[in-house]
N, C-alpha and C positions, 0 to 999 in steps of 0.2 A: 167760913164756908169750907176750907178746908178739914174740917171737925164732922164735916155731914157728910163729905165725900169715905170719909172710914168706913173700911166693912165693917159692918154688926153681925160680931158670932152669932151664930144662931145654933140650938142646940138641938141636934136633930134620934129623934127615935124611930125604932123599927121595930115591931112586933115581931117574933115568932114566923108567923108562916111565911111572912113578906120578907126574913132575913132570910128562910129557906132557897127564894127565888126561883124562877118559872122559866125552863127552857123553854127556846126558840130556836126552828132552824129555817125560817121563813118571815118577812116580814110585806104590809100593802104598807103603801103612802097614800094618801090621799089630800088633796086641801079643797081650801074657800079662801077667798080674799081676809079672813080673820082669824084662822085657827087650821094648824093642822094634824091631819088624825092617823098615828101608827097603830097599825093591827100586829100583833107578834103571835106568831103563827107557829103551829108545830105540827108536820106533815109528817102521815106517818108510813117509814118505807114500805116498798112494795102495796100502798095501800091508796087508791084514789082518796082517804079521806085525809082532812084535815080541820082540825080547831083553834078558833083564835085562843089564843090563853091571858092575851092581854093588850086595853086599848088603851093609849095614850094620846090627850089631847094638849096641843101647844099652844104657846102663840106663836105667831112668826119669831119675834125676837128671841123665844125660848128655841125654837128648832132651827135657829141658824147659830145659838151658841151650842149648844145638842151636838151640832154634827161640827161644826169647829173643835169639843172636845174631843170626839171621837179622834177627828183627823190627827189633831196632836197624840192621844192614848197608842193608837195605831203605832205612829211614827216612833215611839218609845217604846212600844212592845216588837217593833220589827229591828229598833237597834238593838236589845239584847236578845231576841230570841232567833231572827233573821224574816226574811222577807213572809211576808204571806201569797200563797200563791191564790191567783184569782182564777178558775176555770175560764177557758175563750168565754165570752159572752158576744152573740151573736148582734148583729147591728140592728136587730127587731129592739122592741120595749122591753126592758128588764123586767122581771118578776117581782121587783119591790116599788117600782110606780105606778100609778095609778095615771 
C-alpha cells in the first residue's frame, strides 16, 4: 500500500503561447455545489471595459488546494520580498466573489 501512496512524476508540457501567459488584474469567483469557476479578468484603466482572458473550472478539492498554495507562495514571497500591501477593503462584497 505504501508503493500506491508515491507520487507519480508526471511530465508536464506547455506550448508556446500558454508559456507566454495571460495577464490579469481582476478576478469573479463563482461556484455550485460541484465545481468552481474563476474568471481572470483584465480591466482596462481609465476605461469602463473589461475582458475575461481566462476561465478556470475546479473541483472543490482542486480550489481549496489552489488557494492553500497560493497562501503558502504568498507567505514565501512576502518573507523575501516583504509584506504585500492590501488597499482598505471596504466591509461590502469584494470584487473577486460572487
Amino acid at each position: 500500500m505504501a508503493e500506491e501512496l508515491k507520487k507519480q512524476e508526471i511530465k508536464i508540457e506547455i506550448d508556446e503561447q500558454t508559456a507566454n501567459g495571460t495577464y490579469s488584474n481582476s478576478a469573479l469567483i463563482a461556484h455550485s455545489e460541484t465545481e468552481f469557476i474563476i474568471d481572470f479578468i483584465f480591466v482596462q484603466p481609465q476605461n469602463a471595459k473589461a475582458k475575461v482572458r481566462s476561465r478556470i473550472l475546479l473541483s472543490p478539492l482542486h480550489a481549496k488546494r489552489l488557494s492553500e498554495a497560493l497562501k503558502e507562495n504568498i507567505m514565501k514571497y512576502e518573507m523575501r520580498f516583504g509584506q504585500v500591501k492590501n488597499p482598505v477593503v471596504s466591509q461590502e462584497k469584494s470584487e473577486f466573489y460572487n
